[in-house]
C-alpha positions as CSV (number, residue, x, y, z in Angstrom):
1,X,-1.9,-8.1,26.0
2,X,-4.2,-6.3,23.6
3,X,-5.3,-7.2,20.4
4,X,-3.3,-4.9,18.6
5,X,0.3,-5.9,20.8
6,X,-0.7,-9.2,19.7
7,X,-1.5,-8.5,16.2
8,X,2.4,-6.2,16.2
9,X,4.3,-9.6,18.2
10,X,3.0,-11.9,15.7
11,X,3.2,-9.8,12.2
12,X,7.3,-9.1,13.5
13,X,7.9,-12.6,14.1
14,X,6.1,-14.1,11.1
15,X,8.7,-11.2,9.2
16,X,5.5,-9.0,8.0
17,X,6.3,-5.9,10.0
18,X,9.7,-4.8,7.5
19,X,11.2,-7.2,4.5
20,X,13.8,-9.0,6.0
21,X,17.5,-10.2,4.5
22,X,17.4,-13.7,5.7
23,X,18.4,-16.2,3.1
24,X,15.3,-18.0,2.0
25,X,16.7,-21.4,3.7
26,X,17.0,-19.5,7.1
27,X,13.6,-17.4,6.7
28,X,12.0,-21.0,6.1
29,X,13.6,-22.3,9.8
30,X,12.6,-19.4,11.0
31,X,9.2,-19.8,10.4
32,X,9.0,-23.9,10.9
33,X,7.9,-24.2,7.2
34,X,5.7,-22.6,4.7
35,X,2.4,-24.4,4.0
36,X,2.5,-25.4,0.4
37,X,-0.3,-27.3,-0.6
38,X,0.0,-25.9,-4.2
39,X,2.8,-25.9,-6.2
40,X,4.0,-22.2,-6.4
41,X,1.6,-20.0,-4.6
42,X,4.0,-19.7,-1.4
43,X,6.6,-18.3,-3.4
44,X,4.4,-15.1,-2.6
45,X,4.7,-15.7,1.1
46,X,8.5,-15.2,0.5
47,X,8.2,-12.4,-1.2
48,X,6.5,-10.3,1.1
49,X,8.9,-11.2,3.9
50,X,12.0,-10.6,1.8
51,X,14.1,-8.5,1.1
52,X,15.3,-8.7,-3.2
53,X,13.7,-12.2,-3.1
54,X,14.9,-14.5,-6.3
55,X,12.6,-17.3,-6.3
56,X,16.0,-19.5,-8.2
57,X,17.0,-19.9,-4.5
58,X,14.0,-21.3,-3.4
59,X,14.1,-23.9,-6.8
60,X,17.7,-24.5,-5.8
61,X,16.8,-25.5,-2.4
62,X,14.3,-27.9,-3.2
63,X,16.6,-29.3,-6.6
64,X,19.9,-29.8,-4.3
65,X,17.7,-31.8,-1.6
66,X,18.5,-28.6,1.3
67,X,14.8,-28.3,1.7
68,X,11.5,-30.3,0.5
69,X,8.0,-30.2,0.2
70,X,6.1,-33.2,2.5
71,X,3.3,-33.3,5.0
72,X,3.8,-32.6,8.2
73,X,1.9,-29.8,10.9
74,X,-1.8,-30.4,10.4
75,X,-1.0,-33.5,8.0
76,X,-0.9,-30.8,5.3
77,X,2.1,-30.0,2.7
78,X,4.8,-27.4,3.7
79,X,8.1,-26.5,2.9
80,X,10.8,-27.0,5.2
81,X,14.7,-27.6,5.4
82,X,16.0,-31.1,4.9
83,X,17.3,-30.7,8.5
84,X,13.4,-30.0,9.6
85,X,11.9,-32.9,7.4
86,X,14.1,-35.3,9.2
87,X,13.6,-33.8,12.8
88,X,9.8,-32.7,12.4
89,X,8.7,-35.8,11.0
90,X,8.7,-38.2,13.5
91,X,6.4,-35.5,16.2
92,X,3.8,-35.5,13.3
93,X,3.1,-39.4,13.1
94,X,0.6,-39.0,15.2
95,X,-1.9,-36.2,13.5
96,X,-1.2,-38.0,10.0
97,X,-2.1,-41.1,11.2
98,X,-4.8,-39.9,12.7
99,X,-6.5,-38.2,9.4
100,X,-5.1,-41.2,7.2
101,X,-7.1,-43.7,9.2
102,X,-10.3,-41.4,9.9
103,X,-10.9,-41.5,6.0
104,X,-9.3,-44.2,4.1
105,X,-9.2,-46.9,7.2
106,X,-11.7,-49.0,6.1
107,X,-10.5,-49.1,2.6
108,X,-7.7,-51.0,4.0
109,X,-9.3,-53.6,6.3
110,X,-7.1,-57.1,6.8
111,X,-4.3,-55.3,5.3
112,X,-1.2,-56.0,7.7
113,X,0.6,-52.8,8.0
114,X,4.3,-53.3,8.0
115,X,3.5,-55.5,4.7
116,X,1.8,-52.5,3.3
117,X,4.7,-50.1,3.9
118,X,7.3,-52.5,3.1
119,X,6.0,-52.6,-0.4
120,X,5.0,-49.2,-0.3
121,X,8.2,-47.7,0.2
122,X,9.7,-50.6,-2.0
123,X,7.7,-49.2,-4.7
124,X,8.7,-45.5,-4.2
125,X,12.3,-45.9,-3.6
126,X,12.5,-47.6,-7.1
127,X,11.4,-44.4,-8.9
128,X,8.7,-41.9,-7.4
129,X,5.4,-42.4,-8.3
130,X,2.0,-40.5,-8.1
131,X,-0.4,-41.6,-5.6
132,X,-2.0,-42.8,-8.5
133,X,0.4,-44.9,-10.0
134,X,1.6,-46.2,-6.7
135,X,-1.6,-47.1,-5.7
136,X,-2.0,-49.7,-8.6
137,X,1.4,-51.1,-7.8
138,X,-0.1,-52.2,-4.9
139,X,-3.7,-52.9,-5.7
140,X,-1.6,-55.7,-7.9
141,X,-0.9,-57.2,-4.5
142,X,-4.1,-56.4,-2.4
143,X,-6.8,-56.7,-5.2
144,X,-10.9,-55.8,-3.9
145,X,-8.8,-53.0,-2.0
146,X,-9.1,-49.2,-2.5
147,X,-5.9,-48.5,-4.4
148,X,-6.3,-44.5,-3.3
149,X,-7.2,-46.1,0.2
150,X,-3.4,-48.4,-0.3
151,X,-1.4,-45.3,-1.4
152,X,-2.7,-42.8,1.1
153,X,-1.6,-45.3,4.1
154,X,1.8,-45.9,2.9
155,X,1.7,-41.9,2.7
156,X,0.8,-42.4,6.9
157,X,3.4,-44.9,7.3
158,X,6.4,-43.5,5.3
159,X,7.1,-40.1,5.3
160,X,7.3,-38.8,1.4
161,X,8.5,-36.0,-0.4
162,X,7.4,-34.3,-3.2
163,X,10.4,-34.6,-5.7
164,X,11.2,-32.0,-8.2
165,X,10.1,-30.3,-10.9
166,X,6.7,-30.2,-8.8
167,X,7.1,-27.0,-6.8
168,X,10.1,-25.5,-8.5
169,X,9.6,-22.1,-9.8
170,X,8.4,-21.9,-13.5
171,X,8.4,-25.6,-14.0
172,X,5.7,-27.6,-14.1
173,X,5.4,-31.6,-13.1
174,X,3.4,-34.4,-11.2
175,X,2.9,-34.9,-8.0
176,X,5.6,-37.6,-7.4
177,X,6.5,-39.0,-4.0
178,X,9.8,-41.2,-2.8
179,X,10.9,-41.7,0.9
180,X,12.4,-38.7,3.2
181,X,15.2,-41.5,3.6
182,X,15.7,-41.8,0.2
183,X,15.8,-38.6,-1.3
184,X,17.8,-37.3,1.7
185,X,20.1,-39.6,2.2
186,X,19.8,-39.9,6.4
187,X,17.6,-41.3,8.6
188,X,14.9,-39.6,10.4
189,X,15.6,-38.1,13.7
190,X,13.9,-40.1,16.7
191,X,15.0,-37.7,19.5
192,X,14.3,-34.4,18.2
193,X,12.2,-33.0,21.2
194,X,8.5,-31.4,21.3
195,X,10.0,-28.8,23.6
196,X,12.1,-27.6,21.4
197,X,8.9,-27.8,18.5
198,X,7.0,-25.4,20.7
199,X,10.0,-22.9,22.0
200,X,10.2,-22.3,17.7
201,X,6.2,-22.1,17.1
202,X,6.3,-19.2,19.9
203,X,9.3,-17.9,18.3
204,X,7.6,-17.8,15.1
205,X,4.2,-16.9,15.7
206,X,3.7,-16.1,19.8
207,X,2.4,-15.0,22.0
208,X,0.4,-17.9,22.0
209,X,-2.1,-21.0,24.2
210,X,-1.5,-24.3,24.4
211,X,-4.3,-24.2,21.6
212,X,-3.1,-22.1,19.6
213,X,0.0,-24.5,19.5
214,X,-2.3,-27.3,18.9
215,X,-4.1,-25.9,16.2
216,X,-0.7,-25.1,14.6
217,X,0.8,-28.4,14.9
218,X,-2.5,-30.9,14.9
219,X,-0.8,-32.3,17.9
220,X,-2.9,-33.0,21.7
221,X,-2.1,-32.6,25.1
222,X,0.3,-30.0,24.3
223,X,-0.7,-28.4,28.2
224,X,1.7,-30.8,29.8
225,X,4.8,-29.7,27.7
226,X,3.9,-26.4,27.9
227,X,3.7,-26.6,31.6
228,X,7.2,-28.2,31.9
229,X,8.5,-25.3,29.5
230,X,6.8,-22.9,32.0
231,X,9.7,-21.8,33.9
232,X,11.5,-21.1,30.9
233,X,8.7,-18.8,29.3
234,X,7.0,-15.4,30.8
235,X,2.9,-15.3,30.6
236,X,0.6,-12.7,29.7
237,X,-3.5,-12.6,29.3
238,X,-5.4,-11.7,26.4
239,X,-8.9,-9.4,26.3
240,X,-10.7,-12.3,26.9
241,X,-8.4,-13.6,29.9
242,X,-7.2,-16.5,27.7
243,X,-3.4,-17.7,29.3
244,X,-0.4,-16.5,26.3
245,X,2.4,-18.1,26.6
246,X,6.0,-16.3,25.2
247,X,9.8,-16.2,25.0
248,X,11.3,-13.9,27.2
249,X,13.2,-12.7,24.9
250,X,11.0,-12.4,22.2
251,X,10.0,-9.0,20.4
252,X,6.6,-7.6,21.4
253,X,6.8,-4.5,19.4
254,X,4.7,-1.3,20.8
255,X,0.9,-1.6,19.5
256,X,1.4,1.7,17.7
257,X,4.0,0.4,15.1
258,X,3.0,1.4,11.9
259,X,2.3,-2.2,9.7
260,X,2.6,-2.1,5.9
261,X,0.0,-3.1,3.6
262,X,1.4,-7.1,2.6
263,X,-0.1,-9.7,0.5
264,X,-0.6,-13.0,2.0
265,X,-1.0,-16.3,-0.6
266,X,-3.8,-18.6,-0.3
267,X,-2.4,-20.8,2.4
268,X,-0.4,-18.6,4.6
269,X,0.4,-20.1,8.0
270,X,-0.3,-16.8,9.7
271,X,-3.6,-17.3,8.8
272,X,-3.5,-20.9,9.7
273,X,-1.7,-21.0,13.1
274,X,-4.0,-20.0,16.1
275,X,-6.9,-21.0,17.9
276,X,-8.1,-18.0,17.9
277,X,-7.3,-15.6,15.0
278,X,-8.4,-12.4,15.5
279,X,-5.0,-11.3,16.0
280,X,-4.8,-10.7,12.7
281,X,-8.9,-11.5,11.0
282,X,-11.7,-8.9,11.2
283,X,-15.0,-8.9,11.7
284,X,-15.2,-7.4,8.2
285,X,-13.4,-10.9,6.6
286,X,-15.7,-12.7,8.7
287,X,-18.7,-11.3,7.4
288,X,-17.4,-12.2,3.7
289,X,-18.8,-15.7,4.1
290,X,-16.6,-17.6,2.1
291,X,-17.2,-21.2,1.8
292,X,-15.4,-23.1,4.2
293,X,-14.3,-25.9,1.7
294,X,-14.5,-23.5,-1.0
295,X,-11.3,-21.9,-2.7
296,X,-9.1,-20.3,-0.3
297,X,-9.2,-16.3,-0.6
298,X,-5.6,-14.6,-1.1
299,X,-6.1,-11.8,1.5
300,X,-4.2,-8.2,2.0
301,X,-3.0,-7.0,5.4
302,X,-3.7,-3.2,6.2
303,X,-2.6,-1.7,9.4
304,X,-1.8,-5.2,10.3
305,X,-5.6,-6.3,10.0
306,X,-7.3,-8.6,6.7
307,X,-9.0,-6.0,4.9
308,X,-9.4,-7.5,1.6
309,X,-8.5,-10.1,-1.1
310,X,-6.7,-9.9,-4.3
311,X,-6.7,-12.2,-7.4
312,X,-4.1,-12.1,-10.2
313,X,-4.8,-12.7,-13.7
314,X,-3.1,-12.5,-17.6
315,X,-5.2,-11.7,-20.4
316,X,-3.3,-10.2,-24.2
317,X,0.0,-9.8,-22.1
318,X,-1.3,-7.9,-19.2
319,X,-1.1,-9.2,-16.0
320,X,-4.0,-7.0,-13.7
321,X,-3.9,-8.1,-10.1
322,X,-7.5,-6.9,-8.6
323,X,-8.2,-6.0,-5.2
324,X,-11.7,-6.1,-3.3
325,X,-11.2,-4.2,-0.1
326,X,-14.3,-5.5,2.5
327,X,-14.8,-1.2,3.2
328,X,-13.6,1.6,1.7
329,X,-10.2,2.8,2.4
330,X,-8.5,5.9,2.8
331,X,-6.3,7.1,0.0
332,X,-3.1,6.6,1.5
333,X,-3.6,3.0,2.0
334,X,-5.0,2.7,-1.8
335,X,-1.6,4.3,-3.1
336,X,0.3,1.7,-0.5
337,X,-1.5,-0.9,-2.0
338,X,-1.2,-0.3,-5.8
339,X,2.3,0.0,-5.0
340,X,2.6,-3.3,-3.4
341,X,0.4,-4.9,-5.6
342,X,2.0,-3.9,-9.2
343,X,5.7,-5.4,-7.8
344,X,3.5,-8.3,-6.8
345,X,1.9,-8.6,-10.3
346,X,5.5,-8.1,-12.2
347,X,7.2,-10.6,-9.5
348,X,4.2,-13.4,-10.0
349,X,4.0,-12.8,-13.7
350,X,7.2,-12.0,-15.0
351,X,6.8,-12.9,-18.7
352,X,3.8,-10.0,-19.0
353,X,4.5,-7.2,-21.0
354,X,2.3,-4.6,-18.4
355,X,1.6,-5.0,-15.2
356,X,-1.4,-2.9,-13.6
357,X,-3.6,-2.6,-10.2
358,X,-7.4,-1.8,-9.8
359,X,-9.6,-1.9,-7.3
360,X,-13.3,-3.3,-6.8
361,X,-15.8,-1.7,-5.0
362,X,-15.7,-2.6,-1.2
């Protein structure tokens, strides 16, 4: 498969190649989560996949308990169903564990471990509570230990969510935790099988390798389940004779099918999600340089490809969302873009009076 029948497969499957009319619960299974390490910016990712997206459904998911915001693929935040939460959960122990320990381990050395989560959930379950203010709960108990170092493995131990307001649209509010237990009132699945994990990542975002599925997840020695899926999945090569693995019946739209301009938020998974991305990022993006712990860029899709960022921002009422293009572009994808762009500005800033595009030089 060619880059560009790659780039068409994933941008269809990821919902980018039309807006779709999914319900925002079902685009959210679909896609195994959003990652949502802020509080609002993956309202956006909705936005462009859907068709007359209301961000109230979204609020109303997470306020009814049907989906919530935790870590989970890569240890990092996303938003998933409460029927996800419970079943993903328990497949990402490992890669949360596993970045808990590498940086706050020593901060809790001779602490037993089922103590500490007893008392950790304990604490949560009673009301939820920052990191902050859980970890001095339990710096009362374990004094001369990090209290960040405390809260963050309790975080490892007992899978959280992010309760509400935090990540409701227009509302504002701490990050508190309690248990996935506790808010959702059922116990996390224990037989909820990696198979099935990986058969939805290629639904989602395949073609894919085993490390492209291990990049997405944070999970190893994904080649062995892969392997035992193998006679349920079809196989491809890409340019650089790297194995792709796929769903038979899976679209893999023809190469020449025209892609609209979207606009992708900060931490879109489709950015996120492969081992090797140039499925979607340039050379041109590359070449940008940005700082690799530095703010995340917002990026725009042309022709299916990164081709430059955007930034929004509100000054005396006006809400002007900027795009830098990495090279000039023709004046066809311009227009496509100010188009895009100004119902992005209104639908991010709803309360400004005008609404406008420019462009910076590439």
């Amino acid at each position: 498969m060619g880059r560009r029948a790659l780039n068409r497969a994933t941008l269809d499957r990821q919902l980018l190649l039309r807006r779709h009319t999914l319900s925002a619960h079902d685009a959210i299974e679909h896609l195994v989560g959003l990652q949502a390490q802020t509080p609002h910016t993956w309202y956006t990712g909705l936005w462009s996949r859907l068709s007359g997206f209301d961000p109230a459904e979204v609020s109303a998911l997470l306020t009814e308990r049907r989906a919530v915001r935790m870590a989970l693929m890569r240890s990092t935040i996303h938003l998933v169903s409460a029927r996800d939460a419970l079943a993903l959960r328990p497949l990402m122990q490992p890669v949360i564990e596993r970045s808990t320990r590498a940086v706050f381990g020593k901060g809790v050395a001779g602490v037993e471990p089922g103590e500490l989560a007893a008392a950790g959930r304990a604490a949560m379950e009673e009301k939820p509570r920052t990191f902050s203010e859980l970890g001095k709960v339990l710096g009362e108990r374990w004094p001369g230990h990090d209290p960040a170092a405390l809260a963050q493995t309790v975080r490892a131990s007992v899978p959280m969510v992010q309760v509400p307001p935090r990540g409701v649209w227009g509302a504002a509010g701490a990050a508190r935790h309690t248990s996935a237990e506790a808010w959702l009132g059922e116990p996390l699945r224990g037989d909820y099988p990696v198979e099935e994990m990986v058969t939805r990542y290629l639904a989602a975002f395949g073609p894919a390798t085993v490390r492209d599925v291990q990049t997405w997840s944070g999970l190893t020695r994904l080649a062995e389940v892969v392997e035992r899926l193998r006679p349920r999945l079809v196989g491809f090569r890409d340019e650089n004779g790297a194995e792709l693995f796929d769903l038979p019946q899976a679209p893999r739209p023809d190469p020449d099918t025209p892609a609209p301009v979207r606009f992708l938020y900060d931490f879109d998974n489709l950015l996120l999600s492969h081992a090797d991305r140039s499925r979607v990022v340039t050379d041109a993006f590359r070449q940008q340089k940005f700082a690799p712990h530095g703010p995340v860029p917002r990026l725009v899709l042309v022709d299916g490809f990164t081709a430059a960022t955007w930034t929004l921002a509100v000054q005396d009422e006006t809400a002007t969302l900027l795009v830098r293009p990495f090279a000039p572009l023709p004046a066809a994808d311009r227009d496509a873009l100010a188009e895009e762009g100004a119902a992005l500005a209104a639908f991010a800033a709803p309360k400004a009076k005008a609404h406008r595009v420019e462009f910076s030089r590439a």
